[in-house]
Backbone as a ProteinNet text record, in pm:
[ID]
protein_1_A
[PRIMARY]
XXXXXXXXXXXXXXXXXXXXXXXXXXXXXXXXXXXXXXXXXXXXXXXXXXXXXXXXXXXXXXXXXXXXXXXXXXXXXXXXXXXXXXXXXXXXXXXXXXXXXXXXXXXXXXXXXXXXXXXXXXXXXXXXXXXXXXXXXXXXXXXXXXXXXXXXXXXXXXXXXXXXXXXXXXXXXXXXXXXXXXXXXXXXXXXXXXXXXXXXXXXXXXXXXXXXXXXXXXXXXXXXXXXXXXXXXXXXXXXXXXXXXXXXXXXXXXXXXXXXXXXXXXXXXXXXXXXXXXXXXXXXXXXXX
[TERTIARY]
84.5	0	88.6	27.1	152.9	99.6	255.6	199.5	145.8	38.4	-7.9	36.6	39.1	68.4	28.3	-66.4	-134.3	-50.5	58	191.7	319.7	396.6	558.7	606.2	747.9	793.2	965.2	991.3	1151	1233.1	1330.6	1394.3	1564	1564.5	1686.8	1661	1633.3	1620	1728.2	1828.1	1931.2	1945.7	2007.8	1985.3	1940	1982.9	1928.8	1759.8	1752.7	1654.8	1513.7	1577	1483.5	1422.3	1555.6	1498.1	1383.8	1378	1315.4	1177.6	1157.4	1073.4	987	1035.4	1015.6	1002.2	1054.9	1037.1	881.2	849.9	731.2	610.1	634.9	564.4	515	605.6	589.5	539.1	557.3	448.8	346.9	281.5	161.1	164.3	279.2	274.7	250.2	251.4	181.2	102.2	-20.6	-96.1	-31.8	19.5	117.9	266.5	342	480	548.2	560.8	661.3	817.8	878	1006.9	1062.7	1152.4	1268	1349.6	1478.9	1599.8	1612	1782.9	1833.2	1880.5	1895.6	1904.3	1809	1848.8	1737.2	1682.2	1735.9	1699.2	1557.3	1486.5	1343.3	1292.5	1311.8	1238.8	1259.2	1371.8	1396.4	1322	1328.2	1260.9	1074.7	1041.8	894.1	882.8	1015.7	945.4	973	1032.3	1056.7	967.5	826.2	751.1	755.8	890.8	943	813.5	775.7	742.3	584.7	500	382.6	403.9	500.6	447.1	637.1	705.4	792.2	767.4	800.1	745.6	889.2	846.3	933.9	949.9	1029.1	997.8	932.8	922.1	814.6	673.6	663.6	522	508.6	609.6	523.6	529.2	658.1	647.9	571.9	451.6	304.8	190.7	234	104.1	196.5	278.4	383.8	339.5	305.9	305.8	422.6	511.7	648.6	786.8	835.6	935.8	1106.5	1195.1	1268.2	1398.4	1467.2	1584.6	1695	1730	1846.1	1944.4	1971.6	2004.5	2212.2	2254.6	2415.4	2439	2557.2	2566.5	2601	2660.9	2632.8	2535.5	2447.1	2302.5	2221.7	2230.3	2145.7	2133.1	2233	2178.6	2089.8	2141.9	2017.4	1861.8	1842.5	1756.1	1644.7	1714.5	1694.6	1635.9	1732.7	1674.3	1535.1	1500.4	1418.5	1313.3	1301.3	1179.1	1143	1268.1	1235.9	1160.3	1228.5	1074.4	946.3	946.2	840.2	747.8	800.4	745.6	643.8	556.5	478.2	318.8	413.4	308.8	358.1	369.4	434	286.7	263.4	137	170.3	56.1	54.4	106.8	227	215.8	316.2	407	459.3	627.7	670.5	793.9	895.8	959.2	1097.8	1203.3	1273.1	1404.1	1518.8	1620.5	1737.8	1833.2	1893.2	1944.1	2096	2163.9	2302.1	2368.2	2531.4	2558.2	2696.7	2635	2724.1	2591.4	2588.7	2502.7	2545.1	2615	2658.3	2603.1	2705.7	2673.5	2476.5	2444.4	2288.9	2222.4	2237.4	2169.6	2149.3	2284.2	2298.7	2257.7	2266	2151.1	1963.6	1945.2	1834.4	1838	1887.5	1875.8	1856.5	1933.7	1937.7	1797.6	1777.4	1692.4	1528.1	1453.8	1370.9	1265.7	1353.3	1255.6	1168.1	1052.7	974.9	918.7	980.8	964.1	1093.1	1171.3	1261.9	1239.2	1141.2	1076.1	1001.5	992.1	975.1	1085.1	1149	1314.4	1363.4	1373.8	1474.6	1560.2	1701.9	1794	1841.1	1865.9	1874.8	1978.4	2033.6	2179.7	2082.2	2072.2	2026.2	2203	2240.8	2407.5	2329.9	2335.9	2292.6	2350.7	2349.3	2387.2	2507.5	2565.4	2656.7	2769.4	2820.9	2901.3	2822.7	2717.9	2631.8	2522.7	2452.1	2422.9	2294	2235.1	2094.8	2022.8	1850.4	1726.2	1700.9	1800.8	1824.2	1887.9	1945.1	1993.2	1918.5	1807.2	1732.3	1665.5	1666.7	1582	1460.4	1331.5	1264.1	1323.1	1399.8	1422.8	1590.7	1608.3	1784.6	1798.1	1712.9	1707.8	1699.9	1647.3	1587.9	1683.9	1662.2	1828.8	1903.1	1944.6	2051.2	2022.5	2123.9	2113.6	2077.1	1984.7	1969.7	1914.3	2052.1	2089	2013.6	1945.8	1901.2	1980.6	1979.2	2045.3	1958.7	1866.8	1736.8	1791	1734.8	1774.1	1673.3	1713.3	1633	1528.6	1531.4	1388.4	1315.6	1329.7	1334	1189.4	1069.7	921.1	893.3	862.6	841.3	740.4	653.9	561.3	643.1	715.4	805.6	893.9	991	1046.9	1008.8	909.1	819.5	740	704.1	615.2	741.3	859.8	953.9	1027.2	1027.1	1089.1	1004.4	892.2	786.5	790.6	774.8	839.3	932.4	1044.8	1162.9	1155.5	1093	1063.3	1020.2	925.4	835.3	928.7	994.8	1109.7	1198.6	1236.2	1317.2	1437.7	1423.4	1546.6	1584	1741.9	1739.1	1800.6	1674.9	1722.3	1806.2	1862.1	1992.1	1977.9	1982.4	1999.4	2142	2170.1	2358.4	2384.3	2405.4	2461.6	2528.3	2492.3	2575.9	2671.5	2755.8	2906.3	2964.2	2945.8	2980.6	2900.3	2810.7	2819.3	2926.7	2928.4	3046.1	3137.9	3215.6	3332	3361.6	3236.7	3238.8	3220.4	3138	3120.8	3258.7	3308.6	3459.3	3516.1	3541.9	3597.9	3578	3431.5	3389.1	3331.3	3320.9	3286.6	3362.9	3351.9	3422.5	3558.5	3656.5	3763.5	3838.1	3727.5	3782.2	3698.5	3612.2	3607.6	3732.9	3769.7	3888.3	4022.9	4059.9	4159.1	4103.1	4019.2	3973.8	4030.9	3971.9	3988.8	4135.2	4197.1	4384.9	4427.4	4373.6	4411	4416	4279.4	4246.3	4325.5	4326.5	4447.9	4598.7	4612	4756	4783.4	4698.2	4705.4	4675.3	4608.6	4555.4	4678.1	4764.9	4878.2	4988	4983.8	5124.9	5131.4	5263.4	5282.2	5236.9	5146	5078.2	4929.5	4909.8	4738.1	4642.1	4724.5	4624.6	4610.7	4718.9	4759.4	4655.9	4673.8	4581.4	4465.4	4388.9	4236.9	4218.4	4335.9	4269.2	4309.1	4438.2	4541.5	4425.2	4391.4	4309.3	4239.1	4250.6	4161.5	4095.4	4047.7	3970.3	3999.1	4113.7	4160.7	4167.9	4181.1	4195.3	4067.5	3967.4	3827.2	3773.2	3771.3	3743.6	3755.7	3890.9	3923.1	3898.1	3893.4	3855.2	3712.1	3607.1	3489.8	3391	3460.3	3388.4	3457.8	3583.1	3658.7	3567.6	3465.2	3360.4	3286.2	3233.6	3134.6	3146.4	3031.7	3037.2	3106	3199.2	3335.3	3244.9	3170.9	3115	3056.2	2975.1	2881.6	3017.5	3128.7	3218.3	3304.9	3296.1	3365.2	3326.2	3142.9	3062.1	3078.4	3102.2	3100.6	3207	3360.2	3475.1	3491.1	3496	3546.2	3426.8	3275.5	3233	3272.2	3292.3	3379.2	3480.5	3560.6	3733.4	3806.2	3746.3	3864.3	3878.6	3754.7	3726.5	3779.1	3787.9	3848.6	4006.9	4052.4	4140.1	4237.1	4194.6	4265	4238.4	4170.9	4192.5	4283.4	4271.1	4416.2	4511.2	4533.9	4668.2	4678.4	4616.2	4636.8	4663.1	4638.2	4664	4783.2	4844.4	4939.1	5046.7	5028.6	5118.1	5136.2	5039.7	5022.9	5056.8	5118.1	5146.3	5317.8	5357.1	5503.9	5550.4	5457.7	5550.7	5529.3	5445.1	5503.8	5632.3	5638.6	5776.5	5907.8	5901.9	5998.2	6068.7	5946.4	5970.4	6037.4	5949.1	6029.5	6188.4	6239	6359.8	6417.1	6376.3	6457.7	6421.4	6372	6370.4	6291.1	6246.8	6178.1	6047.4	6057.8	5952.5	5864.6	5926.3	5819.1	5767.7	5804.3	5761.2	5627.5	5638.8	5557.3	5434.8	5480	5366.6	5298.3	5356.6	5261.2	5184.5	5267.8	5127.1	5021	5045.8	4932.1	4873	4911	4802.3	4738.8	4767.5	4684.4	4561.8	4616.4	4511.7	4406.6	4434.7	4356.9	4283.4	4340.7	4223.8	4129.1	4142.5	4023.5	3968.2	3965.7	3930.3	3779	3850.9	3771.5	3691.9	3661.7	3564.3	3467.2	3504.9	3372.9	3301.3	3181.4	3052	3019.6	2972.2	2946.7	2816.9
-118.7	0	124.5	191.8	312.4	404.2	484.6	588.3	733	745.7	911.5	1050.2	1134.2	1290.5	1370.6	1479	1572.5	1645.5	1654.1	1828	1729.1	1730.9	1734.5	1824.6	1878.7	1981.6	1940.4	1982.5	1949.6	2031	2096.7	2158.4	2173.2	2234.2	2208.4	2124	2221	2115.5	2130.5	2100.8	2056	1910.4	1867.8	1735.9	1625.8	1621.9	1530.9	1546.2	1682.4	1726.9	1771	1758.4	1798	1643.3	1526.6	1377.4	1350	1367.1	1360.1	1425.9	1521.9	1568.4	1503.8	1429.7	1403.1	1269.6	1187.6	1065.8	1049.6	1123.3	1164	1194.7	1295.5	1302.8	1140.2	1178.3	976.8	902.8	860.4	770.6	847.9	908	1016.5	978.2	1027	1032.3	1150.8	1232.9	1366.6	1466.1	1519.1	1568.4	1729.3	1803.6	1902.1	1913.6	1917.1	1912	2075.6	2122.6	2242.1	2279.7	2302.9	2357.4	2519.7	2509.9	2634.7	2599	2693.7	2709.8	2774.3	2832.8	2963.6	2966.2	3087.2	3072	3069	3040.4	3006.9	2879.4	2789.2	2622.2	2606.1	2692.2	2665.9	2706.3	2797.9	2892.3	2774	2754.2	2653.3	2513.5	2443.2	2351.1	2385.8	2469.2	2486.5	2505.2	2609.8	2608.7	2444.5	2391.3	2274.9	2148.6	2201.8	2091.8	1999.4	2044.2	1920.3	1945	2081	2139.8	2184.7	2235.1	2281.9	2473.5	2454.1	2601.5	2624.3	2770.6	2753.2	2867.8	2874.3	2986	2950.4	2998.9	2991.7	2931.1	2835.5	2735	2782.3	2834.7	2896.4	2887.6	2934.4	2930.5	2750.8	2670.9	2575.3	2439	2491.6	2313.1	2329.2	2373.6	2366.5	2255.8	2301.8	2223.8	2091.2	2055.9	1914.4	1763.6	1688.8	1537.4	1494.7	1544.4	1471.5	1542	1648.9	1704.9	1638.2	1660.1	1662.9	1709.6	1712.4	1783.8	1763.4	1815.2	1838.6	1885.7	1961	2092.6	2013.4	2107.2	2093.9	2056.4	1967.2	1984.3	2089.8	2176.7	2293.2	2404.9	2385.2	2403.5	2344	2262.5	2173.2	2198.9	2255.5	2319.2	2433.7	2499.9	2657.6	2598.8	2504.7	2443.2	2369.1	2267.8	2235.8	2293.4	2426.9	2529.6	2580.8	2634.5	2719	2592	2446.9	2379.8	2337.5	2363.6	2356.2	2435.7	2580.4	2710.6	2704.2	2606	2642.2	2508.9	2419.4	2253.7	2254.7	2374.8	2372.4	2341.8	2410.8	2382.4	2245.9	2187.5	2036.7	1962.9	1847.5	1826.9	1692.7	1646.5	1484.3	1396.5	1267.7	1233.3	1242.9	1327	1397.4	1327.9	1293.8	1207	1349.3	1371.1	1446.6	1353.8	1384.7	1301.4	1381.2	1319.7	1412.2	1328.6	1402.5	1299.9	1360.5	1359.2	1463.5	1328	1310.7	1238.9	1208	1282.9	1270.3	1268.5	1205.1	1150.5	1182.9	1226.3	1264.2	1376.9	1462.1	1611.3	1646.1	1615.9	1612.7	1558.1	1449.1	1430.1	1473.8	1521.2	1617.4	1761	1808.3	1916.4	1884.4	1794.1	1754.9	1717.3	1701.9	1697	1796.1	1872.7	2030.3	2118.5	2062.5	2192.1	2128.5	2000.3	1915.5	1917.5	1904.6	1887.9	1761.7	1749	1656.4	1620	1652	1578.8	1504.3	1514.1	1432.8	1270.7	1301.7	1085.3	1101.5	1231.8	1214.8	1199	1216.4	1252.2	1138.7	1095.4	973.7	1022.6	1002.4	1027.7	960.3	1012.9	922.5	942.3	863.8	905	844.8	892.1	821.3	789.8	624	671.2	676.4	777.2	789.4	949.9	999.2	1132.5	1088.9	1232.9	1234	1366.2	1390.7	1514.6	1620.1	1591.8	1702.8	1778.5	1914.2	1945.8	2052.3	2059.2	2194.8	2097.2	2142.4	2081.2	2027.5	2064.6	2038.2	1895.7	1846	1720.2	1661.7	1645.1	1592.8	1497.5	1395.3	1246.1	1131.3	1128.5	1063.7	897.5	856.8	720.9	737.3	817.8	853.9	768.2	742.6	603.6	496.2	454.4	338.3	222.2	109.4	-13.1	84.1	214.9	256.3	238.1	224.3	182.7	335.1	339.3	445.8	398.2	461.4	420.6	493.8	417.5	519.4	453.4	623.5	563	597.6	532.6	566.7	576.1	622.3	669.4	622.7	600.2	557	592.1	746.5	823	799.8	781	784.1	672.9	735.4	674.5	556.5	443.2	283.3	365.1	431.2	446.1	528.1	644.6	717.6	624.2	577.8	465.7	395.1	308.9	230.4	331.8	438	527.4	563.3	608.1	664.9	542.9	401.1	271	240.7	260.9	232.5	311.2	408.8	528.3	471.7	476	434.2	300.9	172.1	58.7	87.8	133.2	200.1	260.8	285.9	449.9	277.7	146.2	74.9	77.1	178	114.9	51	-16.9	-59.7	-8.8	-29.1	23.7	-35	-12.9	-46.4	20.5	-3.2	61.1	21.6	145.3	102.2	226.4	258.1	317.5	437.2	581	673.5	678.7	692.9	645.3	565.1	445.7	340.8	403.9	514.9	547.4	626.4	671.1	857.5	753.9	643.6	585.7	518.3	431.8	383.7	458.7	571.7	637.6	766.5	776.1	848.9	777.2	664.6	558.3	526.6	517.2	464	610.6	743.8	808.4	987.3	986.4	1136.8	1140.5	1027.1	1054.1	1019.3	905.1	923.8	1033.2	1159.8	1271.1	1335.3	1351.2	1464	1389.5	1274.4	1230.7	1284.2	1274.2	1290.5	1470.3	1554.7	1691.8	1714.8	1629	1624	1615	1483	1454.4	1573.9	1581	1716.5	1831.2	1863.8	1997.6	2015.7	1860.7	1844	1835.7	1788	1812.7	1966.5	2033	2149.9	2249.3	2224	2336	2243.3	2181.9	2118.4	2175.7	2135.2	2189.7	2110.3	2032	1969.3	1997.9	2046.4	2112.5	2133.8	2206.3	2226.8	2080.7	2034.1	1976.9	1866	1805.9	1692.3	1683.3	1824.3	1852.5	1783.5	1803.5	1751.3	1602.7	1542.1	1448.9	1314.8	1323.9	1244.5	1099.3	1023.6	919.3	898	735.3	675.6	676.4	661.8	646.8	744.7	865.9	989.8	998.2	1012	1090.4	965.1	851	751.6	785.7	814.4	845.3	974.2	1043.2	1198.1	1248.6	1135.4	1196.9	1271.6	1230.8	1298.5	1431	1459.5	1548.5	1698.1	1661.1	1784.8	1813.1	1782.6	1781.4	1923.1	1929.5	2070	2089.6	2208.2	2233	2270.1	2349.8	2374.6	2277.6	2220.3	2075.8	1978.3	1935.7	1865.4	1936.6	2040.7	2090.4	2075.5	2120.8	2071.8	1950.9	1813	1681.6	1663.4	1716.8	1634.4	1684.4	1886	1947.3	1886.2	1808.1	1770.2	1592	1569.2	1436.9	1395.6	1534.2	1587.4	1451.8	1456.2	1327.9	1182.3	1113.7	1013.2	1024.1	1148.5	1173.8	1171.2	1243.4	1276.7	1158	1040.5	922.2	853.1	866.5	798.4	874.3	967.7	1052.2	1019.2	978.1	966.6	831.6	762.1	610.8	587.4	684.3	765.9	772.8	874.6	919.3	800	712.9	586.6	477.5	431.1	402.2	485.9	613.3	674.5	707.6	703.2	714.1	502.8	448.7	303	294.3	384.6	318	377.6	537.6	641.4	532.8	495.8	431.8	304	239.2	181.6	201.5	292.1	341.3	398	460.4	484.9	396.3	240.7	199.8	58.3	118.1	23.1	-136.5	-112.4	-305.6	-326.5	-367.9	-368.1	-507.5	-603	-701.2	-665.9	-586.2	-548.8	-450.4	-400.6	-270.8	-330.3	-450.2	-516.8	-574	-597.2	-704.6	-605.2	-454	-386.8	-350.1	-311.4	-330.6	-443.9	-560.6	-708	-726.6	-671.2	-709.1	-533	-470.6	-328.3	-370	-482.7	-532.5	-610.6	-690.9	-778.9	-751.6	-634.3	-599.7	-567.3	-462.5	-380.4	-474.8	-550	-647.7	-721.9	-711.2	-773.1	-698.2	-547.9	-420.6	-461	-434.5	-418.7	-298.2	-350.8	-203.7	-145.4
0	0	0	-68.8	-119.5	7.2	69.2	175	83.8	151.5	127.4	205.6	213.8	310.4	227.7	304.2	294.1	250	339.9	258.7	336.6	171.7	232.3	181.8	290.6	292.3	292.4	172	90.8	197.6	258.3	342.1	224.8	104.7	42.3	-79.5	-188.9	-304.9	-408.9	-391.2	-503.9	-553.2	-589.5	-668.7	-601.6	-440.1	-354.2	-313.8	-235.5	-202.2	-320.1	-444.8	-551	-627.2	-580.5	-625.8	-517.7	-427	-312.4	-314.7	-371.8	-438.1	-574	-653.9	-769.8	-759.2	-661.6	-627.3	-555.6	-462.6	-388.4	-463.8	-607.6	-722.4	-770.6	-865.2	-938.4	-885.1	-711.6	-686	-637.4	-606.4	-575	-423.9	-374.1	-224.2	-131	-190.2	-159.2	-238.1	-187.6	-253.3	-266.5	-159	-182.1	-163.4	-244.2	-227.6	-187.2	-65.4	-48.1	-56.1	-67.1	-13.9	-17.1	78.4	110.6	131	113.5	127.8	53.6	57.7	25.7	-90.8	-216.4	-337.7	-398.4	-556.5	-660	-678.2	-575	-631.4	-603.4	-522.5	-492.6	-599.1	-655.1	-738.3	-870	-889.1	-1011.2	-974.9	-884.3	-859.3	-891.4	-870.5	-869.5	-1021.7	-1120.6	-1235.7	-1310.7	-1256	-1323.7	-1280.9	-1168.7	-1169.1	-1067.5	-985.3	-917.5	-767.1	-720.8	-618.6	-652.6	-543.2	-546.1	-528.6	-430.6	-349.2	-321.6	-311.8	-179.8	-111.8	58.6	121.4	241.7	357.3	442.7	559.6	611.9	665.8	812.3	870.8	958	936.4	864.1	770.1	725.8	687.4	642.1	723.5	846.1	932.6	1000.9	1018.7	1057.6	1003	850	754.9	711.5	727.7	664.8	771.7	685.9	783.2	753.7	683.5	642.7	605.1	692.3	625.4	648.4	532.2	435.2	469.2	527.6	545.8	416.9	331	235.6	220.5	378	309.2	355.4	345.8	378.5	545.7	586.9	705.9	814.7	728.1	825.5	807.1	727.2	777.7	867.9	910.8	1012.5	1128.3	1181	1311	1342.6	1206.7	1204.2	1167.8	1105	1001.6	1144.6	1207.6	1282.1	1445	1450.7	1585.2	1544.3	1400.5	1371.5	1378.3	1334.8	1379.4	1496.6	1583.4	1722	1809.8	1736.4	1795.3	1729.7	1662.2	1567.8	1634.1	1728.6	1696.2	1798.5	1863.3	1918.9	1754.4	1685.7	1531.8	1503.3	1512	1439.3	1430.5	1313.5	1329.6	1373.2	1459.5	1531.9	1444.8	1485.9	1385.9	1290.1	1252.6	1136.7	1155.4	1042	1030.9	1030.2	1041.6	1016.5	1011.3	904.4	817.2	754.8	769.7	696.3	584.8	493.9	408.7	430.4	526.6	546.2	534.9	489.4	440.3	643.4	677.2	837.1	949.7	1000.4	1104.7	1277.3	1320	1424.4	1504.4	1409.2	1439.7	1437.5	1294	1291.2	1426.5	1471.5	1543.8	1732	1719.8	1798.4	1784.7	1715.4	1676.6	1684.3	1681.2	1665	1808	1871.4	2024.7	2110	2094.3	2052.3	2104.1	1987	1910.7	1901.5	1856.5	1914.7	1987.7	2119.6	2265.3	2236.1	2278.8	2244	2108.3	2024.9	1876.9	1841.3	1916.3	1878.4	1854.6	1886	1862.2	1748.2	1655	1530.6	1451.8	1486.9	1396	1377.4	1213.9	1137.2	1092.2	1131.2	1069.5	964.6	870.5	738.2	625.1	563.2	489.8	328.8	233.2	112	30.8	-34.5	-32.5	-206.9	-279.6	-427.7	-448.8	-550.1	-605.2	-751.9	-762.9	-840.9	-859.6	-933	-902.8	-992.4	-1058.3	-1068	-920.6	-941.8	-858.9	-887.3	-764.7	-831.6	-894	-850.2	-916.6	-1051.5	-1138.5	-1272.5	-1267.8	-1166.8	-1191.6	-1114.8	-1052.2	-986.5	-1043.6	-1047.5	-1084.3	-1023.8	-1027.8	-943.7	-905	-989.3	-985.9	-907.2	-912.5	-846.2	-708.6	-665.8	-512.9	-558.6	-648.1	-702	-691.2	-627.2	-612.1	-495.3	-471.2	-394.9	-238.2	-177.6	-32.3	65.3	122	222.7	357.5	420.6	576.6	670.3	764.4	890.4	980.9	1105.7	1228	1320.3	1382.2	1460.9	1584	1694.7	1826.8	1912.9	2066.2	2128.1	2165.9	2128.6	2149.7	2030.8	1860.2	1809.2	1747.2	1751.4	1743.9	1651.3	1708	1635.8	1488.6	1488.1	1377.9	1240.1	1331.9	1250.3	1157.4	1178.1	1140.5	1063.9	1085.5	1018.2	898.1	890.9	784.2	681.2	720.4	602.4	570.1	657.2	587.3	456.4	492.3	402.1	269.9	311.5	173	92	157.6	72.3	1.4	89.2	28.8	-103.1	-92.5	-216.2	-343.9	-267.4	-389.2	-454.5	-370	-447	-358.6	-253.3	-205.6	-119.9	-105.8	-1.6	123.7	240	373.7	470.6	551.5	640	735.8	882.1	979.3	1053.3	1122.6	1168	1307.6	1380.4	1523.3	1405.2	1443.7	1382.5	1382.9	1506.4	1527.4	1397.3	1370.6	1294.1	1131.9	1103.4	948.6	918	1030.1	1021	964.6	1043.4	1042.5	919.5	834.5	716.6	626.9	612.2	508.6	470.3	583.2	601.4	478.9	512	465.9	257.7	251.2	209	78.1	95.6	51.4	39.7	203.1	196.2	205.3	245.3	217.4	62.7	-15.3	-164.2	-252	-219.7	-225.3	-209.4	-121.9	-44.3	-159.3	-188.8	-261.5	-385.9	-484.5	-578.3	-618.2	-519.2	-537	-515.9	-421.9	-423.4	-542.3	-648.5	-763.5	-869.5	-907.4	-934.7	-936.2	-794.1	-786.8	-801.1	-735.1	-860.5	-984.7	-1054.5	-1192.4	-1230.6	-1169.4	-1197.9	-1220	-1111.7	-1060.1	-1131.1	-1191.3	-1259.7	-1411.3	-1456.2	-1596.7	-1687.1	-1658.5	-1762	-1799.7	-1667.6	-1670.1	-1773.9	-1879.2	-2041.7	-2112.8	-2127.4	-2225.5	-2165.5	-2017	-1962.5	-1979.4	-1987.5	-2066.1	-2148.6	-2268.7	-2398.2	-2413.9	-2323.3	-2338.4	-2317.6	-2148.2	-2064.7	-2111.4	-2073.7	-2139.2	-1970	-2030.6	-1909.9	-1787.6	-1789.6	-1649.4	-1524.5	-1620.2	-1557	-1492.7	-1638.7	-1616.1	-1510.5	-1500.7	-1402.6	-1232.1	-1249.5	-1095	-1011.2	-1136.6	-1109.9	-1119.7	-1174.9	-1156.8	-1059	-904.9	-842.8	-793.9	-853.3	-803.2	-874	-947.1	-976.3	-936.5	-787.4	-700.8	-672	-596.2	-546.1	-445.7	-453.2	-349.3	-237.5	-207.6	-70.7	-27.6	-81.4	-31.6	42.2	-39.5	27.9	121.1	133.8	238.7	343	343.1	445.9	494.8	421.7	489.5	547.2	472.1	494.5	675.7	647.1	768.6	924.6	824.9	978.2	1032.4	921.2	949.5	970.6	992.8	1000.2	1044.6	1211.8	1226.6	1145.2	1122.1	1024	886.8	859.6	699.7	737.7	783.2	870.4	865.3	907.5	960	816.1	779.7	610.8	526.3	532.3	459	510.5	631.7	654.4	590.5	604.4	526	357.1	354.9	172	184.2	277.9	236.1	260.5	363.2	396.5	280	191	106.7	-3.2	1.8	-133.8	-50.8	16.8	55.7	60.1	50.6	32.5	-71.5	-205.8	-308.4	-367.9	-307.6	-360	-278.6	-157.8	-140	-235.8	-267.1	-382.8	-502.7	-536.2	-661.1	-626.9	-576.1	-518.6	-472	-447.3	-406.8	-574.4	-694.6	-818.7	-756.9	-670.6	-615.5	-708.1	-822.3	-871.2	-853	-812.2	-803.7	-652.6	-607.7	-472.4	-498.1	-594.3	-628.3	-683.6	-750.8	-791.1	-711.3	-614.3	-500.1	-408.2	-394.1	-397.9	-429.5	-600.5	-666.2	-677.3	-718.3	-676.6	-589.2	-481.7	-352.8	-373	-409.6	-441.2	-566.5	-655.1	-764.7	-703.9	-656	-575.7	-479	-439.7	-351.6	-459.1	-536.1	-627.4	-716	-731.9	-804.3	-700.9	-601.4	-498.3	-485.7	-553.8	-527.2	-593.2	-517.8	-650.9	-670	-838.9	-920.2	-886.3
[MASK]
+++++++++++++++++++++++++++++++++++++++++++++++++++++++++++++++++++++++++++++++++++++++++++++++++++++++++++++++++++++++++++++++++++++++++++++++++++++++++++++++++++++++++++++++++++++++++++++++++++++++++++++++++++++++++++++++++++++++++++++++++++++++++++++++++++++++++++++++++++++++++++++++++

């Protein structure tokens, strides 16, 4: 049975927050779709269909059975205080969810800021996107197969839970629940610190004397490893600097792994060099695509 809501309310519609929107469309899960946030992405989201209305979130986490959080991680605490003065309007009932790709900090803000709605609050990671960005890249099927993680809390309401599992079931994807602590730590791992390498790559090539020529030179390999190094620089700044230490400790593991292979090379061990890379192929090839 497909879920219904009277009004959801997007909180941040760029490519995440605008699929989220459009996903909600397609299956007719809400009869009014709202959002705000700052910029033109609302305004673009509404002419593009994705939205009903946008106004200001004061004005609309009143009328929402389901709002949306999108926005950046260091928006979330402002985002979050302002529904807390506001959550004497909250309607019975009403799911609040976030799709921040760091789970920690959020939910400490939401502790915050809350009070007794905090047993509405799902914290939620969707792992889907791309290094495009803004309502224009927004896709209803962009969840569809992709894994999206909640980290529910002990205050954290059996129905709530159960109403946006349901959602997402619906959207195709698959859900996972995991202790925040332990997403920060994998997704460090697993996402924002081969971000943070990507834009390293990137900027070394950028500032080297090959820079032009690599534009046009580039084949697969390049554009492969470097694809996400086009993400949006503020959006990843937001994740890496709130996941600092977790990123942090994976860079250094970069860099340990990129000083044993220079030792290598300086010291000519090439079947040595290879047995690093073999053992780096063989994981490699255990990923799934």
């Amino acid at each position: 049975m497909t879920r219904h809501f009277s009004h959801a309310l997007v909180v941040g519609v760029g490519m995440i927050g605008g699929s989220v929107a459009a996903a909600l469309r397609a299956h007719g899960m809400a009869k009014v779709i709202s959002a705000c946030g700052p910029g033109d992405d609302p305004q673009a989201a509404l002419a593009a269909g994705l939205i009903d209305q946008v106004g200001a979130l004061g004005d609309l986490v009143g009328q929402a059975d389901v709002i949306v959080l999108a926005c950046p991680p260091s928006a979330m605490d402002q985002v979050l205080n302002e529904i807390g003065q506001h959550r004497g309007k909250l309607r019975a009932g009403v799911v609040i969810t976030d799709c921040a790709s760091t789970k920690q900090s959020v939910i400490a803000s939401a502790h915050r800021h809350l009070g007794t709605a905090i047993s509405r609050f799902v914290p939620g990671h969707p792992i889907a996107g791309s290094e495009q960005r803004g309502p224009g890249a927004a896709r209803a099927k962009l969840f569809q197969g992709a894994r999206w993680v909640l980290c529910p809390q002990v205050q954290t309401a059996t129905d709530a839970q159960q109403t946006w599992t349901e959602v997402l079931a619906q959207w195709g994807c698959r859900v996972q629940t995991m202790p925040a602590d332990e997403h920060d730590a994998l997704y460090a791992a697993v996402s924002h610190m081969p971000h943070a390498v990507a834009f390293a790559l990137c900027s070394a090539l950028a500032r080297s004397d090959q820079s032009q020529a690599a534009l046009v030179a580039a084949g697969a390999g390049l554009k492969d490893t470097t694809r996400i190094g086009a993400s949006d620089a503020a959006l990843w700044a937001d994740i890496v600097m709130d996941n600092r230490l977790a990123v942090r400790s994976g860079i250094m593991q970069i860099i340990g792994q990129l000083q044993t292979q220079i030792d290598l090379l300086d010291a000519q061990d090439r079947q040595a060099l290879q047995r690093e890379f073999a053992q780096a192929s063989a994981w490699r090839r255990q990923l799934q695509d």
